[in-house]
N, C-alpha and C positions, 0 to 999 in steps of 0.2 A: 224802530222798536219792534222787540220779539211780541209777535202775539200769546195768549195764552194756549193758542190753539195750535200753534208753531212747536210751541215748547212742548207740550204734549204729543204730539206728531215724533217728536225727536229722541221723547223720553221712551215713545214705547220701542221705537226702532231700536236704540240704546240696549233695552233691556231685552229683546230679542237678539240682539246679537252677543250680549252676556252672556245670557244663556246657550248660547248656540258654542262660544268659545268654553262653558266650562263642557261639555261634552268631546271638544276638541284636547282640553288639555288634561282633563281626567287620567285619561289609558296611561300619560306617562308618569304621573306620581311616582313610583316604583321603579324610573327611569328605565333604559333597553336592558335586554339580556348581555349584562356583564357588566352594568356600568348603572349602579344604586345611587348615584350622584345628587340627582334630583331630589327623594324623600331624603335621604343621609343633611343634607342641607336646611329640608324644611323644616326638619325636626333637630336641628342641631342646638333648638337654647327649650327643648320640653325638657320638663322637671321630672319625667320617669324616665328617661334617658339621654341625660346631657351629653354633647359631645363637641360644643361648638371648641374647643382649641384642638380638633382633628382638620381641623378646615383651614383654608389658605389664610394667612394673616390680612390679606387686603380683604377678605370678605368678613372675616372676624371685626373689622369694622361695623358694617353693615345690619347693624343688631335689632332697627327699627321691625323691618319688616319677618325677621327672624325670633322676635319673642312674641310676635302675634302670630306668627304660625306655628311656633311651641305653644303656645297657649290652645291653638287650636287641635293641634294633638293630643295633647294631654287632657283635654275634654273627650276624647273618642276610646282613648286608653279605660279597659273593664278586665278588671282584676287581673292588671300587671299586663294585659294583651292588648293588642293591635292587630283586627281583621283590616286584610289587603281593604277590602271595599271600603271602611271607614273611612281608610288611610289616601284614600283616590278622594271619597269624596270632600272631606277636607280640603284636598289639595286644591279642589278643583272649583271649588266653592273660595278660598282665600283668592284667588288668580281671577277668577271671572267677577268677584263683588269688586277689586281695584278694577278691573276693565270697565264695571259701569260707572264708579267712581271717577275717573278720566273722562267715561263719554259726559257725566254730567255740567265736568267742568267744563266742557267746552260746547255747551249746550247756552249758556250762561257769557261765554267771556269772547264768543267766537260769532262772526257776521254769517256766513254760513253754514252753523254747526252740520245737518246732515249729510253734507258733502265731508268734513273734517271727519265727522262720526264713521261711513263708510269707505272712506279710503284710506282713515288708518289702522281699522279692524283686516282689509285686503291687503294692505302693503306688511303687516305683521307677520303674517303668517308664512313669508318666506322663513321665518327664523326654526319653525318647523320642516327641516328639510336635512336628509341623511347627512349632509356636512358638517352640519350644526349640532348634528348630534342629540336633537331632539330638547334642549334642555330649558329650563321654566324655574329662576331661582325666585326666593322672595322680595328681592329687592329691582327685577325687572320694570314691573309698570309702575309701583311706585318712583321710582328714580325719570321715569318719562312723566310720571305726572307731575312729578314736581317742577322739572328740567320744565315742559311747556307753559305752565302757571309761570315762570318768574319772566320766561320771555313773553308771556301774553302783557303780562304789570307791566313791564317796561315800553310796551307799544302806549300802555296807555299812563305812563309817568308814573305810577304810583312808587316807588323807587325803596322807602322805606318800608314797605311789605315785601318788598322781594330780600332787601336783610332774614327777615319774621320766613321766611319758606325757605331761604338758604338755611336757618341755624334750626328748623325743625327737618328737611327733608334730607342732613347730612346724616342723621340716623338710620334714614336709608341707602343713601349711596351719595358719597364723596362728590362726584360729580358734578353737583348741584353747585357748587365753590365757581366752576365754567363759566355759568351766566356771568360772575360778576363782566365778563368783558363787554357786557353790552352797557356799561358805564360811560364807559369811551364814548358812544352814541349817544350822548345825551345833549339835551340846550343847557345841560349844566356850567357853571362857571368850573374853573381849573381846579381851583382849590375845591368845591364840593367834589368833583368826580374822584379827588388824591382821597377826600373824607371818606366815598366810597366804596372806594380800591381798600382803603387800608382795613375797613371796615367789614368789608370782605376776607381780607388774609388774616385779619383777627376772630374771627368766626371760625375759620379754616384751621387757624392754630388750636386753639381753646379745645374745638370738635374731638380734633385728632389727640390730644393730649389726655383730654377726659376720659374719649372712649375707651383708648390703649390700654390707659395706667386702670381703668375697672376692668379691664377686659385679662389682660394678659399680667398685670402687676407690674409692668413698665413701660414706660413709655418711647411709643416708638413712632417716628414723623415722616416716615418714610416706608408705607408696606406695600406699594403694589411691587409688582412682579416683571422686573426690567430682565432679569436673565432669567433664560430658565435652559434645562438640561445639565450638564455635567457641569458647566462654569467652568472646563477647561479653557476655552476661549468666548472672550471676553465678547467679541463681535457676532461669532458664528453661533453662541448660542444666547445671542439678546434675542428678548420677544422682535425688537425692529426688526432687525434679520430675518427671523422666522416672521416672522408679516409679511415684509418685502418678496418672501419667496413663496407663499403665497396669492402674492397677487399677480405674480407671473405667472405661474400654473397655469394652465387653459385647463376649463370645466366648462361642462355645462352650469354645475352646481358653484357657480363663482361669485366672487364678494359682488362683483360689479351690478349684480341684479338686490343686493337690499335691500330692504325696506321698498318692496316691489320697483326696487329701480331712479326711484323721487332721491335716493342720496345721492347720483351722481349727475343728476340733473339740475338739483339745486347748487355744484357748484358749477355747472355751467352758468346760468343766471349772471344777465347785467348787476354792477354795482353803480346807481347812479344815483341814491338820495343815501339820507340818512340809516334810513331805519332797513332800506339795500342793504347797505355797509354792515352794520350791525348785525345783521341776520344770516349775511356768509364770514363773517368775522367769528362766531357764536359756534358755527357749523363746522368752520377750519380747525376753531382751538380743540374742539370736539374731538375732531377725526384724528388732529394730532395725535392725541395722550390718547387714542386707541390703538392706534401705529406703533408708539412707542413702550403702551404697556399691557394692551388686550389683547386678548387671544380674536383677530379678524374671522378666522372661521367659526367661530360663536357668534351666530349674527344679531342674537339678541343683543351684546352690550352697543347696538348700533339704535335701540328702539328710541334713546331718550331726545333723538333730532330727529326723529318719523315725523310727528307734528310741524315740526317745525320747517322743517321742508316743503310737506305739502303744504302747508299755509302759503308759503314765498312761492310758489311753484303757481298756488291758484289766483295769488294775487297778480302773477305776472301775465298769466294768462288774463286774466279778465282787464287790466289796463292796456293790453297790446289789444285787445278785441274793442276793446271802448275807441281806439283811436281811427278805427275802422270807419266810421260812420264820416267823421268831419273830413278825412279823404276821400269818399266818394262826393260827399257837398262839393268838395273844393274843386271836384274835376268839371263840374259841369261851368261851361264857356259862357262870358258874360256877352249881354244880348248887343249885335250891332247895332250899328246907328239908323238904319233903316230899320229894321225890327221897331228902335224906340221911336222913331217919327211914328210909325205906323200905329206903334200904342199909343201916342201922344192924340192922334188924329181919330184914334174909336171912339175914345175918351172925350173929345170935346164935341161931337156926334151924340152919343149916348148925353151929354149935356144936356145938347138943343132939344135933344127928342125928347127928353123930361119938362123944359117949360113948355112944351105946344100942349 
């Protein structure tokens, strides 16, 4: 049991480091010089200046985190104007209250939250780095908060609330549909995990159909972003492609270091129980539908298995250390037969001399 004094130790840390990230993401509101990407996005559903069908159709989805940050602009907007400085700290304020949002969940749903807390605030922050092009959308830590919430319920069965977080957190990003694979992982019987599955792709359907047909006036079930460039060729200009070449490149600034590194070490990690299985099963299907439809050098859309890595990472570490101890027991040699005479013989000594 968390103490109350645990919890508070975690919260303030929490909100220290809130704080500390909205000063980190602040300056880029306004995105880099030549590239407004960042605000252009955040304020794409305010109601003094609409612009969300300027935007890629797979993030035109993504409307949760997008009408609370119109919202939030459109409160800073004074007579038809938007000063730079509002405009930052809005941005920076929506970005950093989800960051404490996240740390609280796992304050709450996690065995060692202040290790979870700091190591996924450190391993984040590669996503700020010149490759990545500095970029901070609104659907970021929302789609990792929810993405780690449904794998946290599923450690601990609760099965029918991870439905309730998939059909609320697809308004933030699609993503979220992913977990269903940790079903497979379950002491569920067949037919429950088929009720599951289906129950998930009927979420997944409904989501995608509703949002489109309000969003765009028709309905479209298919928008991310498999080719891109001229679509002369069919291979050479799929995002796969451009991933794969990519990740040959030598950089210093290379995917291979995300998410400070914890991504390519969780899939090194043994598969040997259940909830093993399930957690690089979670993390494969992930990296796939990144591979095949994310832009890999955006290393933010890598954030929503940050948690989830480092969790399996710390758990593995702490059960290979745990086995450390009964190895050393074991080594010490059991006593010869002279040794046990000789204990046999103090022993019936130390007897005598107790009745005289």
């Amino acid at each position: 049991m968390k103490t109350l004094k645990t919890k508070f130790v975690c919260s303030f840390v929490a909100l220290s480091l809130a704080v500390t990230y909205y000063y980190i993401v602040k300056p880029f509101a306004m995105g880099t010089p030549g590239n407004g990407t960042n605000f252009w996005v955040f304020s794409a559903m305010s109601q003094t200046s609409p612009h969300l069908n300027t935007i890629y159709p797979v993030w035109r989805s993504r409307i949760g985190g997008m009408w609370i940050s119109g919202k939030l602009v459109d409160g800073e907007v004074k007579d038809g104007q938007l000063r730079v400085e509002d405009a930052q700290e809005v941005f920076g304020i929506y970005h950093s209250a989800w960051l404490f949002l996240f740390f609280l969940m796992l304050i709450f749903l996690v065995d060692d939250p202040l290790f979870a807390i700091t190591a996924c605030f450190a391993c984040m922050l590669y996503m700020f780095t010149p490759k990545a092009s500095y970029y901070a959308y609104p659907w970021d830590i929302p789609g990792m908060t929810f993405f780690t919430l449904n794998y946290l319920l599923w450690r601990k069965k609760h099965y029918n609330s991870m439905l309730l977080v998939m059909f609320v957190g697809y308004f933030f990003k699609e993503t979220i549909v992913l977990s269903g694979v940790l079903f497979f992982f379950t002491d569920l019987t067949k037919g429950n995990k088929v009720r599951y599955l289906a129950a998930t792709a009927a979420i997944a359907l409904v989501m995608k159909v509703g949002i489109t047909l309000a969003i765009d006036g028709k309905i479209s079930l298919v928008t991310n972003q498999f080719i891109s460039g001229t679509q002369k060729n069919l291979f050479r200009d799929s995002t796969f492609f451009l991933n794969l070449k990519e990740l040959t490149t030598p950089s210093l600034n290379h995917f291979i270091f995300v998410n400070g590194g914890t991504f390519i070490i969780s899939l090194l990690l043994p598969m040997r129980t259940k909830i093993e299985k399930g957690t690089k099963a979670v993390i494969g299907i992930f990296s796939l539908a990144a591979l095949l439809a994310g832009a890999l050098n955006e290393f933010r859309i890598m954030l929503d298995i940050l948690p989830i890595s480092i969790l399996a990472i710390r758990e593995h570490l702490v059960n290979s250390s745990g086995n450390i101890l009964p190895a050393q027991v074991s080594d010490k040699r059991p006593p010869s037969k002279n040794e046990r005479t000789g204990k046999a013989a103090n022993s019936q000594k130390n007897d005598a001399d107790n009745k005289k």
